[in-house]
MDTraj code that builds the backbone (N, CA, C; nanometers):
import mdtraj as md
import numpy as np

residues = "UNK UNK UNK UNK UNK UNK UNK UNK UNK UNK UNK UNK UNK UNK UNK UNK UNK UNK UNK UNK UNK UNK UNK UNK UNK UNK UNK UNK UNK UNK UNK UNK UNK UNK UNK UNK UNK UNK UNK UNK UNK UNK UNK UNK UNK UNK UNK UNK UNK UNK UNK UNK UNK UNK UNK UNK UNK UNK UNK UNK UNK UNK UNK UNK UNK UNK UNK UNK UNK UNK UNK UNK UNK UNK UNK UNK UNK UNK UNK UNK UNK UNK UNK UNK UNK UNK UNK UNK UNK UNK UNK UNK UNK UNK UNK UNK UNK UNK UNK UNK UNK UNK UNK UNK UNK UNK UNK UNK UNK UNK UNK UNK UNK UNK UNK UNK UNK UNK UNK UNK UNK UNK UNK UNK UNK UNK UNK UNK UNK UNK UNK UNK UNK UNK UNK UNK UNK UNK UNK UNK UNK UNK UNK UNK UNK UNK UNK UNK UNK UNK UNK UNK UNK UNK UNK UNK UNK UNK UNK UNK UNK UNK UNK UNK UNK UNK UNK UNK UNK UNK UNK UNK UNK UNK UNK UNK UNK".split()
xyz = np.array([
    [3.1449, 0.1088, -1.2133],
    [3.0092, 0.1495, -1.1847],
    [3.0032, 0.3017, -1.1851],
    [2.9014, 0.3309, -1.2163],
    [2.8660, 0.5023, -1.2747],
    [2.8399, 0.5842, -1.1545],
    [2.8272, 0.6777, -1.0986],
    [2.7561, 0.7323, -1.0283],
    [2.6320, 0.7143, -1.0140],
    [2.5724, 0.7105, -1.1190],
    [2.3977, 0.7139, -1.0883],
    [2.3883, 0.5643, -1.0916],
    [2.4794, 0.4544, -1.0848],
    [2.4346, 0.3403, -1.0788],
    [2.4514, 0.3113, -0.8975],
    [2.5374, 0.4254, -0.8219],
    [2.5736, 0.3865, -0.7354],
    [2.4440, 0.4177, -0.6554],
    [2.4167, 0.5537, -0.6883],
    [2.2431, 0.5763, -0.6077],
    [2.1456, 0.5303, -0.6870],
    [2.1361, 0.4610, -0.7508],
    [2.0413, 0.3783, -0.8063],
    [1.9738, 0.2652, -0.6778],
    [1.8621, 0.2541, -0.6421],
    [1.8283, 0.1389, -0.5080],
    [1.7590, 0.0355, -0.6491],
    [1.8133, -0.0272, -0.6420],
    [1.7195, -0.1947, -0.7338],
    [1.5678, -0.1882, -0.7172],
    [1.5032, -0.1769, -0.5876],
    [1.3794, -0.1742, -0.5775],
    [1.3481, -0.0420, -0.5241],
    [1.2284, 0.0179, -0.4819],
    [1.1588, 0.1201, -0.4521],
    [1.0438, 0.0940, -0.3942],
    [1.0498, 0.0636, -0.2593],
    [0.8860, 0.0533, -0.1598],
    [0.8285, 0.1694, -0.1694],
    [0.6967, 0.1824, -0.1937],
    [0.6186, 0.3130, -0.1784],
    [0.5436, 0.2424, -0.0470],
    [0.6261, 0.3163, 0.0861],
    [0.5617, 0.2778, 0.2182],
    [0.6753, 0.2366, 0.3066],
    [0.6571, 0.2471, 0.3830],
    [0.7698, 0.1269, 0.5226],
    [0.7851, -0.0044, 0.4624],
    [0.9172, -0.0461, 0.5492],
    [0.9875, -0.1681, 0.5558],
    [0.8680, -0.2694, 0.5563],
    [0.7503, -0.2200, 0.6164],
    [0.6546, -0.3175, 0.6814],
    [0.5833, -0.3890, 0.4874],
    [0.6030, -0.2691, 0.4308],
    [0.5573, -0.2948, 0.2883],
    [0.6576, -0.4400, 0.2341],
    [0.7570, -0.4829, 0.3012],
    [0.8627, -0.5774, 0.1909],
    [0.8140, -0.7386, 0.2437],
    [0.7565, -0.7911, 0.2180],
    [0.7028, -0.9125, 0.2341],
    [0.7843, -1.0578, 0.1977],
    [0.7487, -1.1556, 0.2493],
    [0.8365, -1.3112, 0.1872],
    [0.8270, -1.3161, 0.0571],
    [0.7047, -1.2579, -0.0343],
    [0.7183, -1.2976, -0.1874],
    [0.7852, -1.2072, -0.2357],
    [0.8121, -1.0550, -0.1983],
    [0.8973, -1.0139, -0.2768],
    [1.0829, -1.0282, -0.3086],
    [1.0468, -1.0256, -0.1090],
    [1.2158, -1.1503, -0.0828],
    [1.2741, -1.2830, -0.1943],
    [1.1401, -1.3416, -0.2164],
    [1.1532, -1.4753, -0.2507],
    [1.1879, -1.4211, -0.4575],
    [1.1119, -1.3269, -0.4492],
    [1.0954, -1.2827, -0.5917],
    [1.2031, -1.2798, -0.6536],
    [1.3396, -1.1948, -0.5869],
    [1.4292, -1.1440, -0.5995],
    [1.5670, -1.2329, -0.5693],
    [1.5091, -1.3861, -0.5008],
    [1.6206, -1.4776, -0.4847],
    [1.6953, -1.4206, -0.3382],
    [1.6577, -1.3128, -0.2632],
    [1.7152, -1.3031, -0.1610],
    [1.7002, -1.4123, 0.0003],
    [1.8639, -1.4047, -0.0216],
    [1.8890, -1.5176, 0.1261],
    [1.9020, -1.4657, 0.2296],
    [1.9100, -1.2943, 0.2765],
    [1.9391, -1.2220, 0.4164],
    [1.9399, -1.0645, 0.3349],
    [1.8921, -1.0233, 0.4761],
    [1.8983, -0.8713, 0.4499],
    [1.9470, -0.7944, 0.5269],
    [2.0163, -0.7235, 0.4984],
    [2.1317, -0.6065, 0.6111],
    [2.0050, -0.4714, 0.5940],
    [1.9745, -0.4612, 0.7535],
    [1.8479, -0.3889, 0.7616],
    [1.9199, -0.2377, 0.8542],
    [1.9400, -0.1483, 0.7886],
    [1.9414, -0.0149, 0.8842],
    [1.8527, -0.0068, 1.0144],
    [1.8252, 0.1137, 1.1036],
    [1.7663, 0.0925, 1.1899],
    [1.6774, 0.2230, 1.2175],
    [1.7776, 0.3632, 1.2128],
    [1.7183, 0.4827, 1.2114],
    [1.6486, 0.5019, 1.0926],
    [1.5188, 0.5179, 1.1189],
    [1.3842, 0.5486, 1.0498],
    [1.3887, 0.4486, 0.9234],
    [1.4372, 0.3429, 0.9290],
    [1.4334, 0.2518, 0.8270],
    [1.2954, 0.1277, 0.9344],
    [1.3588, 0.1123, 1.0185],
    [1.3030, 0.0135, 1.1521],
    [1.2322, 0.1027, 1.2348],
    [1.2803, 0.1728, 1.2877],
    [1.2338, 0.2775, 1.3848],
    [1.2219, 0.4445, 1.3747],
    [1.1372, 0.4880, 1.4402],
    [1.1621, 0.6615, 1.4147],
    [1.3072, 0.6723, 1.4843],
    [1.3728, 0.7712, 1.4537],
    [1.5151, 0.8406, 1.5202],
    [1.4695, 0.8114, 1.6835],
    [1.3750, 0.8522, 1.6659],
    [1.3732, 0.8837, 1.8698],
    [1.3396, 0.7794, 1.9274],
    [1.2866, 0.6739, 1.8770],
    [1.2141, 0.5572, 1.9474],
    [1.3083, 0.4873, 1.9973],
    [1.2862, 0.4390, 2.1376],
    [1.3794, 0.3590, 2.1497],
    [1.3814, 0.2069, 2.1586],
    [1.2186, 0.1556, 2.1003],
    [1.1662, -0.0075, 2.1380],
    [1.1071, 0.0015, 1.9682],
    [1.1088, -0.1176, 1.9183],
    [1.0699, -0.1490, 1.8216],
    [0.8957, -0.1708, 1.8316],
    [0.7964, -0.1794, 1.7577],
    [0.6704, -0.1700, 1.7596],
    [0.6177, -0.2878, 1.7354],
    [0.4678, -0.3353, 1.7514],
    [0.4328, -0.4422, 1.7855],
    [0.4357, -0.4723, 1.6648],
    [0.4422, -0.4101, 1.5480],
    [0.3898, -0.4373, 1.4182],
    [0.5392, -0.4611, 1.3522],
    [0.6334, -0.3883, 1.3870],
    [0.7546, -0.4260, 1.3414],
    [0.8341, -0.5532, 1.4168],
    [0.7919, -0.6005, 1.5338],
    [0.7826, -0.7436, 1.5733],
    [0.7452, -0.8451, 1.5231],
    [0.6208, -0.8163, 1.4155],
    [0.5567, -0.9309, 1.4181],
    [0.5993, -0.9551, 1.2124],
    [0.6573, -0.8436, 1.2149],
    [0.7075, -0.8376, 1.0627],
    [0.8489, -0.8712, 1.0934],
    [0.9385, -0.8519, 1.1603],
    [1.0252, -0.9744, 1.2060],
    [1.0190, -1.0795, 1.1810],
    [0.9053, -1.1530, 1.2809],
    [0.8843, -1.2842, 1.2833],
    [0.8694, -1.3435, 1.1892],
    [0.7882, -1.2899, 1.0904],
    [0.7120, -1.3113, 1.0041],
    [0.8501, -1.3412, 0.8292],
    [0.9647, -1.2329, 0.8362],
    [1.0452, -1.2350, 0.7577],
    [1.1550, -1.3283, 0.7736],
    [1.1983, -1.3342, 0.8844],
    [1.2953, -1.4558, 0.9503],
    [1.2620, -1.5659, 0.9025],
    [1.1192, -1.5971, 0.9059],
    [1.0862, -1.7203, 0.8214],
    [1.1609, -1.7948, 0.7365],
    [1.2323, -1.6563, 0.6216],
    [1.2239, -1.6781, 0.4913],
    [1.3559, -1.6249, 0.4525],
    [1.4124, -1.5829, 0.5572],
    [1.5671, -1.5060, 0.5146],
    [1.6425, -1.4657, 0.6856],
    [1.7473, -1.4377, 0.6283],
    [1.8496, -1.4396, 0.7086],
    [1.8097, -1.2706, 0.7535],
    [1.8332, -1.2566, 0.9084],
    [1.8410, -1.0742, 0.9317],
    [1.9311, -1.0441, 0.9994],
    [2.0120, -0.8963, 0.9461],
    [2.1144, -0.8431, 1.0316],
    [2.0975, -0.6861, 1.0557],
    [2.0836, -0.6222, 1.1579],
    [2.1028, -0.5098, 1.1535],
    [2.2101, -0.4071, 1.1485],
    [2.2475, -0.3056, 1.0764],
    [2.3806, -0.2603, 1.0461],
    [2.3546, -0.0873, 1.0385],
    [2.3133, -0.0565, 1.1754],
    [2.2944, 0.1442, 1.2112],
    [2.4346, 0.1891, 1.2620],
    [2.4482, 0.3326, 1.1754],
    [2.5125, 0.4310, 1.1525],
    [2.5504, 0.4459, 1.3141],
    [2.4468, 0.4510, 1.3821],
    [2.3965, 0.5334, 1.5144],
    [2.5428, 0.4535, 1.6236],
    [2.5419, 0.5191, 1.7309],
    [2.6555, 0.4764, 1.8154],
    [2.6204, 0.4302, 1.9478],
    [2.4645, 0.4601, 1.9815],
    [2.4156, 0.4407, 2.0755],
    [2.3980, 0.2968, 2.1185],
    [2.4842, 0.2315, 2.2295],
    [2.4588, 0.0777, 2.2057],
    [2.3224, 0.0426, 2.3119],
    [2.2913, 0.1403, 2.3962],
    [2.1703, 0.1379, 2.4617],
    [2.0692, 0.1052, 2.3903],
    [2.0140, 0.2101, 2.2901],
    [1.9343, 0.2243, 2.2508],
    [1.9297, 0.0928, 2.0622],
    [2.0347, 0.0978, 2.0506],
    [2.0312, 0.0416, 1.9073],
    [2.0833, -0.1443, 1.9367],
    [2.1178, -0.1342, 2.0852],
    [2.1208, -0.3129, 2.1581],
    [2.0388, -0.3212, 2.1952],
    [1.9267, -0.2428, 2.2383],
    [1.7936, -0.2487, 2.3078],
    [1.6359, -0.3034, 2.1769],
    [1.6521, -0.2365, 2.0624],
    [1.5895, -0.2717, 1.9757],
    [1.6571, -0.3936, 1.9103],
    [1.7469, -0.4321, 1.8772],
    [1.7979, -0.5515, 1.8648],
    [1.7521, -0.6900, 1.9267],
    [1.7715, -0.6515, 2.0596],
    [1.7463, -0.7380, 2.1812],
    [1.5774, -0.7564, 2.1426],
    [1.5076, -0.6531, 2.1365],
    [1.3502, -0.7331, 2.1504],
    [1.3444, -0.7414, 2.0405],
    [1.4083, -0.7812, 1.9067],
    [1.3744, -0.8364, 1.7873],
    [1.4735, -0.9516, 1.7737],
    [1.5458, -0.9495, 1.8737],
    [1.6209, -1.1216, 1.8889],
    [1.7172, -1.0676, 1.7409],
    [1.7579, -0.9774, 1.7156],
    [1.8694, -0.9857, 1.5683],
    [2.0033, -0.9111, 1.6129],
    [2.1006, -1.0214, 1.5324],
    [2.2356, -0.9571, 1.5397],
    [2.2588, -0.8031, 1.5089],
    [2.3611, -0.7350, 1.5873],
    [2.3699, -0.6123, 1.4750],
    [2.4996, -0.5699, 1.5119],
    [2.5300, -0.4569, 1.4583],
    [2.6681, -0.4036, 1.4470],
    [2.6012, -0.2712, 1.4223],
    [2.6605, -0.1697, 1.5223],
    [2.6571, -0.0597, 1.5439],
    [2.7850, 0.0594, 1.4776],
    [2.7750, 0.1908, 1.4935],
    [2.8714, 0.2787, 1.4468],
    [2.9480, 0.2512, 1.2964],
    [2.8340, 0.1895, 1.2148],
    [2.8554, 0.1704, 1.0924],
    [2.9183, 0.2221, 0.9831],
    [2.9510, 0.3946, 0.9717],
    [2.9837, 0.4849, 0.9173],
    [2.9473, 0.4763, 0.7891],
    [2.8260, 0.3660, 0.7196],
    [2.7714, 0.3775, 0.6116],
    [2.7739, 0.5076, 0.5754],
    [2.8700, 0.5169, 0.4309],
    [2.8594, 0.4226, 0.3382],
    [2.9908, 0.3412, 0.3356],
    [3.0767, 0.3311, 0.4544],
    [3.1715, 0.2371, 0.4771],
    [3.1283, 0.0940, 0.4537],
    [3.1736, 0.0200, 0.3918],
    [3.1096, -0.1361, 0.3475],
    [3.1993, -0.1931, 0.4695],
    [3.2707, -0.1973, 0.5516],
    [3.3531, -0.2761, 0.6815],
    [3.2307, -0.3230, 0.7354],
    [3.1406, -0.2566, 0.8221],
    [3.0346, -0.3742, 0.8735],
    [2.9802, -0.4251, 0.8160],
    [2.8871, -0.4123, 0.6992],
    [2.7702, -0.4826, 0.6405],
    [2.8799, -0.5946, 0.5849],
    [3.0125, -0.5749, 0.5174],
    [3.1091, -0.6955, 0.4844],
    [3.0788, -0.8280, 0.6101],
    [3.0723, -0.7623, 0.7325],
    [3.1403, -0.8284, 0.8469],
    [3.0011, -0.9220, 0.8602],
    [2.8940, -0.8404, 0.8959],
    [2.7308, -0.8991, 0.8803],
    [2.6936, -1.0044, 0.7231],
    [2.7953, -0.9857, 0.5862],
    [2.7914, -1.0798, 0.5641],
    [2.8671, -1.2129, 0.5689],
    [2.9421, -1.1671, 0.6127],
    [3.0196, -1.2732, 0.6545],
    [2.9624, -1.4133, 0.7382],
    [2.9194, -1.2913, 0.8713],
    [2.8402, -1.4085, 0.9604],
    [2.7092, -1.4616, 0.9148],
    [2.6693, -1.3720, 0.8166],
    [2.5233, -1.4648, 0.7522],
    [2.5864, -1.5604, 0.6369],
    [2.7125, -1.5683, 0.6000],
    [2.7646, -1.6664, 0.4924],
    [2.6983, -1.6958, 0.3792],
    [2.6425, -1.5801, 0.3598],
    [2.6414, -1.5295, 0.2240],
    [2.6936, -1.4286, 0.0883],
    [2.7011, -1.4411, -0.0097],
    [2.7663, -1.3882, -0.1288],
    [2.6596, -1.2444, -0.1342],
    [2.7294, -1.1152, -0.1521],
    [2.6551, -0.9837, -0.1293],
    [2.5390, -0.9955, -0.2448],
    [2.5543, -1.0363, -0.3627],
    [2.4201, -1.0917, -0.4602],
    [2.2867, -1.1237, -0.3869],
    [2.3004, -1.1789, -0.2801],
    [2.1792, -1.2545, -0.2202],
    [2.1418, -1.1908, -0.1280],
    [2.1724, -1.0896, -0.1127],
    [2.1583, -1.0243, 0.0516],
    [2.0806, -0.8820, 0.0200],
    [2.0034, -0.8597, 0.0446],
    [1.9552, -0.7144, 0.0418],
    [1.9976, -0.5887, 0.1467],
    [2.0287, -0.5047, 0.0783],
    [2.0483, -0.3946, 0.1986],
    [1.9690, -0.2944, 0.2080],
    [1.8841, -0.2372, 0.3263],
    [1.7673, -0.2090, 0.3421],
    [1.7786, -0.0794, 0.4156],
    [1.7017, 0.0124, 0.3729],
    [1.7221, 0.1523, 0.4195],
    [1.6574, 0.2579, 0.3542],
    [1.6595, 0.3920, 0.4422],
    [1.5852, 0.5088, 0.3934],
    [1.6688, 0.5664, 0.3160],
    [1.7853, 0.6124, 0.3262],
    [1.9038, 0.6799, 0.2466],
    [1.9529, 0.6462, 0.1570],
    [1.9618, 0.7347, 0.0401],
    [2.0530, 0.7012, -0.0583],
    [2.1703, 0.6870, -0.0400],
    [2.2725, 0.8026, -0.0062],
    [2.3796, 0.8403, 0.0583],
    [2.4733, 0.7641, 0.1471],
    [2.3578, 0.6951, 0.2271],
    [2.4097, 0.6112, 0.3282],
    [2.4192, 0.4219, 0.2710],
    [2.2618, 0.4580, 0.3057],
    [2.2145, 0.2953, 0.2849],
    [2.1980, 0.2347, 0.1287],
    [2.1691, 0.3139, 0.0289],
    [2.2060, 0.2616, -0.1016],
    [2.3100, 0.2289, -0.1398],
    [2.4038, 0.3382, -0.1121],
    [2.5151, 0.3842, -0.2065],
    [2.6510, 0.2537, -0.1160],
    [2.6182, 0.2002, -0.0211],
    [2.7338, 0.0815, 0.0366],
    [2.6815, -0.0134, -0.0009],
    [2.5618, -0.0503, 0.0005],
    [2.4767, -0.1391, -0.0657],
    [2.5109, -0.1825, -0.2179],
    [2.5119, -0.0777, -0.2807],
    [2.5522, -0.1069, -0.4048],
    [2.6973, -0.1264, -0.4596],
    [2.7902, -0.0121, -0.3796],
    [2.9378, -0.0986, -0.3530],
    [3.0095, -0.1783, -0.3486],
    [2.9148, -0.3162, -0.2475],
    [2.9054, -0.3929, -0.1939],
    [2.8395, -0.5392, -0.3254],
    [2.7923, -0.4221, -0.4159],
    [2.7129, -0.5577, -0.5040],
    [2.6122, -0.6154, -0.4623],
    [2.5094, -0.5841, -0.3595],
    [2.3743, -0.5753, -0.3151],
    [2.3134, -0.5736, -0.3984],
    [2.1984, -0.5913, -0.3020],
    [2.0322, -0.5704, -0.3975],
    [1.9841, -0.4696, -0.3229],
    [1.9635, -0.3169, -0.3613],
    [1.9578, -0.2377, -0.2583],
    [1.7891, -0.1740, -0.2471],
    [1.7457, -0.1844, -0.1507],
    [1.6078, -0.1215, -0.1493],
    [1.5611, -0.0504, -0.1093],
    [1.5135, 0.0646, -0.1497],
    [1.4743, 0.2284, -0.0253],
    [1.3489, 0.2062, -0.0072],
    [1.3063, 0.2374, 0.0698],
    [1.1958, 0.2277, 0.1688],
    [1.1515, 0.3669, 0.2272],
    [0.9803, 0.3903, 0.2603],
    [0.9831, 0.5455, 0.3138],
    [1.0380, 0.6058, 0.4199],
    [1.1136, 0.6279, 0.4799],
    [1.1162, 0.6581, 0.6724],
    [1.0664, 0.6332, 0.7938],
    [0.9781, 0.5597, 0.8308],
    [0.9157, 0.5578, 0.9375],
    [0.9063, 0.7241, 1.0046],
    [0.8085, 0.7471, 1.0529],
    [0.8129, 0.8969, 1.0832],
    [0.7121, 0.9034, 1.2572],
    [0.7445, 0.9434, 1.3801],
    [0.7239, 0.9145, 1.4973],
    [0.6013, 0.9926, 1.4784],
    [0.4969, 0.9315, 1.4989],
    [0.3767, 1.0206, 1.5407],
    [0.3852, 1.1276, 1.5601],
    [0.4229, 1.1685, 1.6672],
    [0.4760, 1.3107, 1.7380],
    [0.5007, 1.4076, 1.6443],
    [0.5937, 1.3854, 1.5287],
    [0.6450, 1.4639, 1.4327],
    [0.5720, 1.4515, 1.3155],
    [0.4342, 1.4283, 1.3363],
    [0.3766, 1.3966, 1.1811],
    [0.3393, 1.5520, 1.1069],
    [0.3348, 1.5982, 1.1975],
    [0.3539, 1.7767, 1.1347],
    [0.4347, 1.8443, 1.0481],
    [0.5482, 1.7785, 1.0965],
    [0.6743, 1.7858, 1.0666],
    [0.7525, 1.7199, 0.9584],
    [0.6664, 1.6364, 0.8724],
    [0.7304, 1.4373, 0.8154],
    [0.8493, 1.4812, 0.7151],
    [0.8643, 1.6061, 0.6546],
    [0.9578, 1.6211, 0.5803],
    [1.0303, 1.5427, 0.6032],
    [1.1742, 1.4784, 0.5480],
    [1.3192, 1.4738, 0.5771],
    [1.4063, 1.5393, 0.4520],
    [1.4536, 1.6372, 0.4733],
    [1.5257, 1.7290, 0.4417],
    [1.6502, 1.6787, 0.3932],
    [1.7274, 1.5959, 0.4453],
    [1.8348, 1.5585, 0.3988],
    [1.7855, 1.4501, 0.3161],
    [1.6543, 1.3732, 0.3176],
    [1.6484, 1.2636, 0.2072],
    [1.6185, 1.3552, 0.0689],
    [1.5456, 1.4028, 0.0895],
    [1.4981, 1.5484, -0.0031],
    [1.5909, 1.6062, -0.0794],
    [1.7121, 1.6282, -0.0063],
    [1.8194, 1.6902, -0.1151],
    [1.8979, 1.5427, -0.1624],
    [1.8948, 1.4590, -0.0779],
    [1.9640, 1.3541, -0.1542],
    [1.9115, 1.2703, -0.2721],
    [1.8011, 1.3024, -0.2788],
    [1.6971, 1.2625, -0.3979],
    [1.6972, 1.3535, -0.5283],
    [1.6737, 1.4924, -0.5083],
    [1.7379, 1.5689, -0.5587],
    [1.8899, 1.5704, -0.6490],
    [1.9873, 1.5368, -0.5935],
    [2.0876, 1.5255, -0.6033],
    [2.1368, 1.3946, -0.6940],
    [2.0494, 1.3096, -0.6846],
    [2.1010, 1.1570, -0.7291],
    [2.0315, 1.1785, -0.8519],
    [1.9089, 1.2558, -0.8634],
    [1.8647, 1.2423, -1.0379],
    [1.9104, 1.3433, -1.0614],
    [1.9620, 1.4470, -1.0363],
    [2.0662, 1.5401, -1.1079],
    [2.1896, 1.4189, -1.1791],
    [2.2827, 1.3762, -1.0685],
    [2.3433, 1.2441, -1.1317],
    [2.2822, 1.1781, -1.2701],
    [2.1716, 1.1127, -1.2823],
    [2.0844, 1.0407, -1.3173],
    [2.0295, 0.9332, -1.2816],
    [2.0186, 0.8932, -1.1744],
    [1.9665, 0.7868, -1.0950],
    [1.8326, 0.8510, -1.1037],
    [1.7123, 0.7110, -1.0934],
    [1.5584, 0.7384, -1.1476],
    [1.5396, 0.6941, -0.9935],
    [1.5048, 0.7529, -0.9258],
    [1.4103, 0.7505, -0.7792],
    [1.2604, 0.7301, -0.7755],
    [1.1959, 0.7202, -0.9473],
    [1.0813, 0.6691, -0.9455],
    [1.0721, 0.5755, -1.0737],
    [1.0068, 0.4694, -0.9964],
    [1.0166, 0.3423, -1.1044],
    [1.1068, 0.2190, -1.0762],
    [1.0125, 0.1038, -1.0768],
    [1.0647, -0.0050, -0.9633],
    [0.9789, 0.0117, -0.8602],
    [0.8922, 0.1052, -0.8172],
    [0.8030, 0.0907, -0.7354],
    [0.6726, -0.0471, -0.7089],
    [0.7084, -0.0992, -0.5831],
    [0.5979, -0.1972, -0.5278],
    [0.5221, -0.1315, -0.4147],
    [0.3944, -0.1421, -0.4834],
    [0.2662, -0.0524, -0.3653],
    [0.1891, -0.1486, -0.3833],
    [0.1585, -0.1635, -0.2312],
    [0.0132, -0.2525, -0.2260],
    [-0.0513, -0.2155, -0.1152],
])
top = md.Topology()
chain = top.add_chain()
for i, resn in enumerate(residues, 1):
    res = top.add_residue(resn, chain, resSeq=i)
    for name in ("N", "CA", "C"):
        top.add_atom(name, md.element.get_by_symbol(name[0]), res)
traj = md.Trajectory(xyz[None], top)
């Protein structure tokens, strides 16, 4: 696999996680999804998941298997959002280390083909994703109210940058609705 195949994400949400629905799941043949957590699920700072990302939970479980798999080390805060979305997870991930999301598929007993891995980062959340032989999908950031002044992300920015220098296309594959 090439470099630019490695930051290559399969799909491209124009919008939040909240944008990925059962038909596009279903579209794509996916059986579970290994879901990041920082600003993929939640802003960085939040520490409770939102009523709307609850009910898009509920709503996806339906139709597929969910695991959460954050970088982050905090088991307070990243067992705490877990806990009120009722989903497994595995913490201190060191994505783009494939050891947890392996481990998360394991317990969802599925083949990495079927599984989506879900995230804001190339770097991180694509690039193990695709390692891994995923279906990998970037998504916008979630961005905390508070900081809407602020919405840049700087490190996605150069990593976007950086991946079509590679040649990875960061636009196209886009689903907006």
């Amino acid at each position: 696999m090439t470099r630019n195949h490695l930051l290559q994400p399969d799909l491209i949400l124009a919008g939040s996680v909240l944008k990925l629905t059962p038909d596009v799941i279903q579209q794509y043949g996916l059986k579970g999804l290994v879901l990041d957590v920082d600003d993929t699920l939640v802003p960085i700072r939040a520490g409770s998941a939102s009523p709307a990302l609850q009910r898009w939970v509920e709503e996806i479980r339906t139709c597929t298997a969910l695991w959460l798999v954050s970088n982050n080390l905090s088991e307070a805060r990243i067992g705490s959002i877990a806990r009120s979305l009722n989903l497994p997870y595995y913490l201190g991930a060191t994505k783009p280390s494939r050891r947890k999301i392996r481990a998360a598929l394991r317990e969802m007993n599925l083949p990495a083909h079927q599984v989506g891995m879900v995230g804001d980062r190339l770097f991180t959340d694509v690039l193990a994703g695709n390692r891994l032989g995923m279906f990998t999908i970037l998504v916008e950031p979630i961005i905390h109210p508070d900081f809407t002044a602020i919405s840049t992300h700087p490190i996605r920015n150069i990593e976007v940058w950086i991946s079509e220098i590679l040649g990875a296309s960061i636009t196209g594959k886009v689903i907006k609705k």
